[in-house]
C-alpha positions as CSV (number, residue, x, y, z in Angstrom):
1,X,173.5,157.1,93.1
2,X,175.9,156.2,95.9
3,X,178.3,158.6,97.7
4,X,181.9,157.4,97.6
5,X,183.6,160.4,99.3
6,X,183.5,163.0,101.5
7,X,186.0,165.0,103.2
8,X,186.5,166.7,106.4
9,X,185.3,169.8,106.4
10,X,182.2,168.4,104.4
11,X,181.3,166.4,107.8
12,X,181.8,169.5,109.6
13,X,179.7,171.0,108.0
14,X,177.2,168.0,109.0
15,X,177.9,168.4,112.7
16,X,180.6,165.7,112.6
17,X,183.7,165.9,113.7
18,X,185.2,162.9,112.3
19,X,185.2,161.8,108.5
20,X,183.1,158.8,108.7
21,X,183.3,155.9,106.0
22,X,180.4,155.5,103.5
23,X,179.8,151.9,102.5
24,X,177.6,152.3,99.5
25,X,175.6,154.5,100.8
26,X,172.8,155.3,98.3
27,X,172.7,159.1,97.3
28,X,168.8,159.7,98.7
29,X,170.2,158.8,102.0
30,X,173.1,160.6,102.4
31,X,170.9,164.1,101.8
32,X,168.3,162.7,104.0
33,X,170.5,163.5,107.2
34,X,171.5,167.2,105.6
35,X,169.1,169.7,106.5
36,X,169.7,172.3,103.9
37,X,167.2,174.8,103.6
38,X,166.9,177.9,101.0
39,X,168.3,181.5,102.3
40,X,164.5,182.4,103.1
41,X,164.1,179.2,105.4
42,X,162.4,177.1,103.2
43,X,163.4,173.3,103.1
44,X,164.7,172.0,99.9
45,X,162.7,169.7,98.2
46,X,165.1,166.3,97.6
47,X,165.1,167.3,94.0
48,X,166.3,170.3,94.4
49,X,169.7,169.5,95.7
50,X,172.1,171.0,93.7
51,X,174.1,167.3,93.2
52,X,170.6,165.3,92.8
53,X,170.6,167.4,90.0
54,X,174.1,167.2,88.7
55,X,173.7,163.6,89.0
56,X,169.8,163.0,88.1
57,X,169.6,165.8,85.4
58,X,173.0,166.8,83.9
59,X,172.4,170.3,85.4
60,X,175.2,172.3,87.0
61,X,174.3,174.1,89.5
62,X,175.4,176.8,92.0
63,X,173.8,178.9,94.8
64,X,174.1,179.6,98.1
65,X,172.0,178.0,101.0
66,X,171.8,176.7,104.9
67,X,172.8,174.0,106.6
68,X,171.0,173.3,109.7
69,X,171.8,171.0,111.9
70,X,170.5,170.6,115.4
71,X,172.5,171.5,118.1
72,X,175.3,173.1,115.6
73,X,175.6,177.1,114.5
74,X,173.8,177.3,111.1
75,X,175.9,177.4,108.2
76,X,176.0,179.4,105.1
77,X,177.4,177.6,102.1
78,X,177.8,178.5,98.7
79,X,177.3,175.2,96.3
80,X,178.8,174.3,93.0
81,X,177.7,171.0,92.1
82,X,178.3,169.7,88.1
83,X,178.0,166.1,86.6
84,X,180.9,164.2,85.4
85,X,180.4,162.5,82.0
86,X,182.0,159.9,80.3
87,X,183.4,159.7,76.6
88,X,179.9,158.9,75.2
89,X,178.7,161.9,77.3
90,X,176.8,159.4,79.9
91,X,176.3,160.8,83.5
92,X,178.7,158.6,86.0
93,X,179.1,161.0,88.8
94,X,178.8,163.8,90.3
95,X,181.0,166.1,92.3
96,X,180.0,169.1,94.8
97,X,182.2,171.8,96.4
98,X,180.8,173.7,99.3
99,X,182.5,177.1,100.5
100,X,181.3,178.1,103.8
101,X,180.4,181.6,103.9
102,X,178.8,181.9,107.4
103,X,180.5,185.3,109.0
């Protein structure tokens, strides 16, 4: 449940302009400071983000959503997220690629 990574363009997509260190910084808050909604508005639910539930569930997931962030352009994105296993098929990450599809 902690966020070892991400690179720039993921903290653009955040509204920063600067890849900023984690230090162990747990999963539940890392999404808290993403406001990503569904494509009719609605917020998601912290269960419903796709790599809660790559990491949580085992699920891989896909879809497109928003990113809104105040102050910032909202952003479109289209979301793969999937779990990574280990040799006794044990969830030990997770790993999510965003493509920006905002016109």
């Amino acid at each position: 449940g902690k966020l070892t990574y991400l690179n720039q363009t993921g903290n653009l997509l955040r509204g920063v302009n600067q890849i900023i260190p984690f230090e162990n910084d747990k999963l539940d808050k890392f999404l808290s400071v993403w406001s990503m909604h569904h494509l009719d508005g609605s917020p998601l639910k912290p269960e419903e983000f796709p790599l809660m539930r790559a990491v949580k569930l085992g699920q891989k997931t896909s879809g497109e959503y928003i990113i809104k962030q105040p102050g910032h352009e909202d952003r479109v994105i289209w979301v793969n997220a999937s779990p990574i296993f280990n040799k006794d098929r044990r969830i030990i990450a997770g790993i999510i690629v965003f493509l920006d599809t905002t016109e």
